[in-house]
C-alpha positions, 0 to 999 in steps of 0.5 A: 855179727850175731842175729842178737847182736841186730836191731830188730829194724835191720833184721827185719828191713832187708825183707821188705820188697821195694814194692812194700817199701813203695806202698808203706812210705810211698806218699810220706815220702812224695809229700814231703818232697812236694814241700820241699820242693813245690812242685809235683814233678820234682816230687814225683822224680826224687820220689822214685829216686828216693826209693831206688836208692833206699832199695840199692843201700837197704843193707847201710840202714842201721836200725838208728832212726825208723824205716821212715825217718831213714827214707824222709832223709833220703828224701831231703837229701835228694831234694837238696841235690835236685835244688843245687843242680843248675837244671833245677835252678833254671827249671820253672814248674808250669804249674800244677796241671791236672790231667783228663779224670782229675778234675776237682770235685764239687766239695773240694771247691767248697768253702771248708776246702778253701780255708784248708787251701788257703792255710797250705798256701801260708804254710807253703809261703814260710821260710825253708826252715820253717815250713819243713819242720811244719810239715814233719809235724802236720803231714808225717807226724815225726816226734821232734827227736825224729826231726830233730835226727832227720834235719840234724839239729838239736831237739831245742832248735826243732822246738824253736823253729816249730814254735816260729812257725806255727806263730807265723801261722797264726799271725798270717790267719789273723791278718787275713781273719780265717 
């Protein structure tokens, strides 16, 4: 195959260092494992194997999608895989742990911080379906035709499933008059 013949993302990709890789997407990736899976420790586990196995099949990425949406795929992928296996079934988290030196500051207990909290709890309670395409619009920023290619399914169902979402949002806030 000719260079010209290349999409530009799978000349240039092969390049790129998993170091690179890591810093570029690095938290992209890690946040959206955490929604999907609500817990730090699986997001930091499938986060490293997300990029391993990006790393090890570089050469398989096509160019069809972006670099990200190609890794937030490999992402839910892997979440899924972590989800079906019977440890992960059984595995109930201990819960959000802070280590020494990560102690909250004293503006992420005010009350602005609080209400923000309170709207990724509701945002965090919604259906898988829901919840997810959320977080690809408010967290990584994703076009509804890179979600749409990401979850493969069709732009009008991401359109509907972000529309549901946000109402449920809304209908949530109201409940709770934030």
């Amino acid at each position: 195959m000719h260079s010209e013949e290349l999409p530009y993302a799978v000349a240039y990709v092969p390049a790129m260092t998993l170091r690179e890789m890591m810093e570029t997407y690095g938290s992209d990736v890690w946040h959206y494992a955490f929604f999907l899976t609500r817990s730090r420790e699986q997001a930091d586990d499938i986060s490293q194997e997300v990029f391993l196995k990006a790393y090890k099949n570089i050469g398989k990425y096509r160019g069809h999608s972006t670099l990200k949406t190609w890794l937030l795929t490999i992402t839910r992928n892997t979440a899924f895989s972590f989800r079906r296996n019977s440890f992960w079934r059984r595995f109930t988290p201990l819960g959000d742990r802070q280590g020494p030196g990560q102690a909250p500051s004293a503006e992420k207990e005010a009350i602005g911080n609080q209400y923000a909290n309170r709207i990724w709890e509701i945002i965090m309670a919604l259906p898988d379906k829901h919840r997810e395409v959320l977080v690809l619009d408010i967290q990584q920023s994703l076009s509804i035709a890179e979600m749409s290619a990401l979850l493969g399914v069709a732009q009008g169902t991401v359109k509907s499933r972000l529309a549901r979402a946000r109402e449920k949002v809304k209908t949530a806030m109201k409940e709770e008059d934030l």
